[in-house]
N, C-alpha and C positions, 0 to 999 in steps of 0.2 A: 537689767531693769534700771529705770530710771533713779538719780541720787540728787535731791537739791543741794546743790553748794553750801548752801545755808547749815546744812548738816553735814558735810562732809568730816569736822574734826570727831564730833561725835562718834560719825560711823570707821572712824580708824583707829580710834581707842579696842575697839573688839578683831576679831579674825577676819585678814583679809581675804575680798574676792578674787579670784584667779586673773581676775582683766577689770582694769579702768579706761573709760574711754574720756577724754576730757575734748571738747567742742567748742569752738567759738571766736567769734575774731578781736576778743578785748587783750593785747599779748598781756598785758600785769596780772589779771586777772586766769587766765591761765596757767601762767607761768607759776603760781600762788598755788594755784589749784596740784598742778605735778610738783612741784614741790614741797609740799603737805604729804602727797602719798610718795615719794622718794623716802622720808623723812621716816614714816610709819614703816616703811617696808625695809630700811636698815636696821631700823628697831626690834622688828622680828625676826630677823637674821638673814635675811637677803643680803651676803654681804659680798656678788657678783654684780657687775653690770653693764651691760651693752646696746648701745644705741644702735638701730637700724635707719637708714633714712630712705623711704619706699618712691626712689624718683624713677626716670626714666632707666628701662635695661634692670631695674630691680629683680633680683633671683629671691621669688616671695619663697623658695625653699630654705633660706637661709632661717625664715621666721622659723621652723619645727626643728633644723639643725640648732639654732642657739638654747632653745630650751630642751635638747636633746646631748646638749654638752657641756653637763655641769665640770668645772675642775674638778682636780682631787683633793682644795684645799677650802669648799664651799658646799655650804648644805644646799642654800638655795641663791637663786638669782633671779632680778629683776631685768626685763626687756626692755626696751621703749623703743615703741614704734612711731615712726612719724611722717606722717603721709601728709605734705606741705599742701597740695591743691586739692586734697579733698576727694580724691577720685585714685582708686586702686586699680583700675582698670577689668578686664574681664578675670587671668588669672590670679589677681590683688583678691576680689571678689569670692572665687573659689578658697583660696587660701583662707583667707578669714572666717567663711562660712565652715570649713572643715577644723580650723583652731577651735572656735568657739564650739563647736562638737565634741571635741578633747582635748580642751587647754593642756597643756605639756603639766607634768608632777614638780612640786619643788619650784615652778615659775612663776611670778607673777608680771605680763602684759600691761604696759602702760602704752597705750595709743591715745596721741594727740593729733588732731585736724581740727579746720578751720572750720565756720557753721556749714553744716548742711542745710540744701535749700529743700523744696518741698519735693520735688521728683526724686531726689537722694533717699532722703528719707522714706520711700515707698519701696525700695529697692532691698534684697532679700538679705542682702550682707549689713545693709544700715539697721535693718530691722530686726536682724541678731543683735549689732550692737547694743542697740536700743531698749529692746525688750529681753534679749538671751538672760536664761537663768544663770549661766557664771561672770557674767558684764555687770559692772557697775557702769551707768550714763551720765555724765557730770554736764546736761548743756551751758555755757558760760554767757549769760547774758551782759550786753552794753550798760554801763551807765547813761541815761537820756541827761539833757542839760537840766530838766526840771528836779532830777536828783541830787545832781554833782554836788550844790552846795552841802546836801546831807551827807553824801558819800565821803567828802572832805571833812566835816565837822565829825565822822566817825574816827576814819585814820588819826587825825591830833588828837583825839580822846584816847589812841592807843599809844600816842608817843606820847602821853602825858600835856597834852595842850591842850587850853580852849582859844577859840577865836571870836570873834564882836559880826554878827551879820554883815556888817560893811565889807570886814575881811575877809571874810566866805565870798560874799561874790565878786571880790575882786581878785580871786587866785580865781575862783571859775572860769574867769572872764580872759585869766590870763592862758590858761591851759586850754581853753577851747575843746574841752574833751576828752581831751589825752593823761589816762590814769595813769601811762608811767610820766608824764611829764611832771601831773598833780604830786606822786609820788617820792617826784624827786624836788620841788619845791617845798615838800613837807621837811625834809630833811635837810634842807638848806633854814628852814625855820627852825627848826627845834637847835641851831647852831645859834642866831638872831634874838631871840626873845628870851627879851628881860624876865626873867618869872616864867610862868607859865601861861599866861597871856598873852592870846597875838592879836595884833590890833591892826588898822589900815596904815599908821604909819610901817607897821612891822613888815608887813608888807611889802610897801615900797620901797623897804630899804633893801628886801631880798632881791628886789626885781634889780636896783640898782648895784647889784654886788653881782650880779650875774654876770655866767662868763661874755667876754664881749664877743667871744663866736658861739652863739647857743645854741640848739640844735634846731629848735624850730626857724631860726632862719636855714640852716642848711635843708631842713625841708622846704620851704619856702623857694628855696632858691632853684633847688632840683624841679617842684612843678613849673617854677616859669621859668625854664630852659638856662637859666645862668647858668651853664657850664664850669668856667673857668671861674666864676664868683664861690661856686656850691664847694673845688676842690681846694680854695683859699681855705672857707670856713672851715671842711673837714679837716686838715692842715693844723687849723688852728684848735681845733676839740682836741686833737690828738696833741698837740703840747700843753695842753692848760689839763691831759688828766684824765678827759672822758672815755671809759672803757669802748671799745670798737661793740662788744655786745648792745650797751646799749644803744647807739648809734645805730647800731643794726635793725633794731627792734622796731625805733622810731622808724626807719625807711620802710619796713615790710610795714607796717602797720597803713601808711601812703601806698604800698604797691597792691595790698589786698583788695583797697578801697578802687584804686583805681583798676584794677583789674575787673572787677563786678560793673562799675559803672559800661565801662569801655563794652563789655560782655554785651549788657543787656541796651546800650545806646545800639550797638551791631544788632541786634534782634529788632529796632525799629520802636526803642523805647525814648521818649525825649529825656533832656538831659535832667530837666527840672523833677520830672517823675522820680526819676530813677536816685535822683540827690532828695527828693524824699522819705525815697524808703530804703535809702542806705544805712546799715547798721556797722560799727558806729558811727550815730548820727554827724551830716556836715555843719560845722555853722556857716550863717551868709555870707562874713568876709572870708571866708575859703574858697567858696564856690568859683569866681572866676580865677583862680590858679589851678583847680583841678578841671575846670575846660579850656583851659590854655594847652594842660597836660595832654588832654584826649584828643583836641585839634590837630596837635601835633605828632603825636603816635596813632598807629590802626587800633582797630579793636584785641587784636589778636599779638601787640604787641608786650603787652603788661605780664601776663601770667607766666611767657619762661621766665620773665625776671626773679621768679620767687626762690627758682630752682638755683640759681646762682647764689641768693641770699642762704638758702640751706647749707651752701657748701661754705659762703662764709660763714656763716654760724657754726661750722666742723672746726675750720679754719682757726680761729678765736677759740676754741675751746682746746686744742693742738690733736683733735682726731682727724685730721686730713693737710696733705704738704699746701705750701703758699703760706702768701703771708697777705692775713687778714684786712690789713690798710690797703694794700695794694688794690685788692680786690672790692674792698668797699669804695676808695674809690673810680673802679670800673663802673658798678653800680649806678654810682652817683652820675657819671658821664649817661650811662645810659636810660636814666629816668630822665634828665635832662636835654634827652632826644638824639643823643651822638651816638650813633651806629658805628659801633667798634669794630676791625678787620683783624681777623684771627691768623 
């Protein structure tokens, strides 16, 4: 059944559901979300855990084997599933349909994916998720630019700040959207201000203290094909400090958007359409770097990229060999249109 985020803390103060499904393509806000229920389900003594990652060649038998193999030194254990593109395929499908039938004992399922579009959701495995009596549904909606300044003015009232309208919309304006960027400008403030007051000087002095390779220009640079520019600045995040995770976050968060667009441009959708009912929303001065992006790649080239990004996300976290940088940036080369020879 359906859970408004809104209530999510509430509802993990009492007995969890057997399976959460968390949805959506905002990563902070997600990421927010399974970590909340991670949080509650070590509390309850889930004190097992195993990440599944459901890509290509996935053995969806492994999902009834892991909750079919508790250790000898755990009462219960939490799963998480994570199916990056949103799509389990046919026996993805079965699987799910026959878990949510009878979720394993002693387990609880945490499945994360990206939003389902409207045919998904008609589809008989979404619609257990969705509606199944042992599923809880978390859909994770965008912040619109009409909210952000709110959205922002929330977060500093959690870190103990308030901020002057000016100041609001000029982190809005600076972050263009992007919650973990707003995120991480927040905590670069609450370093900055004098008191507990931010104001537009404070502001500007954040912006001026920022690293001098940020990350939104390595986005920046990745959709208009700088190659050799984009692995400077990564380079340079990775000496001044920036964890590879988040680095990661910010490029899938660019590969999802662009993957959708690219999608639905190939079905014979203009670009403008389709850059208006992208979630999360684009702003205007973005727009011509992400049809620089799509000019320069097929429709069909965006979305393996995400499967690469999963494995660096293993990678960075140390549950799979490689080295994380290395691979980010691969990445980075190949958002930036350079077709790698393996």
């Amino acid at each position: 059944m359906k859970l408004n985020p809104a209530q999510l803390g509430k509802h993990l103060q009492g007995t969890l559901a057997p399976v959460y499904v968390v949805s959506g393509d905002e990563p902070l806000l997600c990421q927010e979300a399974c970590d909340a229920i991670r949080q509650a389900a070590r509390q309850q003594g889930f004190s097992e855990r195993q990440v599944l990652h459901a890509e290509a060649g996935f053995d969806w038998g492994q999902l009834y084997e892991a909750g079919a193999s508790l250790s000898l030194f755990a009462e219960k254990r939490l799963i998480e599933l994570r199916i990056a593109n949103g799509k389990p395929g046919d026996k993805g499908a079965s699987a799910l349909l026959d878990y949510l039938q009878r979720p394993a004992e002693d387990t609880l399922l945490l499945i994360s994916l990206p939003k389902l579009d409207g045919s998904t959701q008609k589809s008989k495995w979404a619609k257990a998720l969705i509606d199944g009596a042992h599923s809880q549904f978390l859909q994770i909606w965008p912040v619109d630019s009409s909210q952000l300044p709110g959205w922002i003015r929330q977060r500093l009232a959690q870190a103990g700040l308030a901020a002057s309208p000016e100041a609001l919309e000029l982190i809005s304006a600076r972050v263009e959207g992007n919650l973990l960027a707003a995120a991480q400008e927040i905590e670069k403030l609450k370093l900055l201000a004098d008191g507990q007051q931010v104001d537009v000087d404070t502001v500007q002095a954040s912006v001026a203290d920022s690293a001098r390779f940020d990350v939104f220009g390595l986005t920046d640079a990745v959709l208009n094909g700088q190659a050799g520019h984009a692995l400077r600045m990564l380079q340079g995040l990775r000496g001044e400090g920036v964890e590879a995770l988040f680095i990661l976050a910010m490029l899938v968060r660019e590969l999802r958007q662009l993957a959708s667009l690219a999608e639905q441009h190939a079905q014979g959708v203009s670009l403008e359409k389709a850059f208006a009912s992208a979630r999360p929303p684009i702003w205007d001065k973005r727009k011509p770097l992400y049809s620089k992006a799509l000019q320069r790649s097929p429709g069909n080239y965006w979305r393996p990229l995400l499967s690469l990004a999963q494995q660096i996300d293993a990678q960075a976290k140390g549950q799979a060999p490689g080295d994380a940088w290395q691979s980010l940036a691969s990445l980075c080369l190949q958002m930036a249109g350079q077709k790698l020879r393996l």
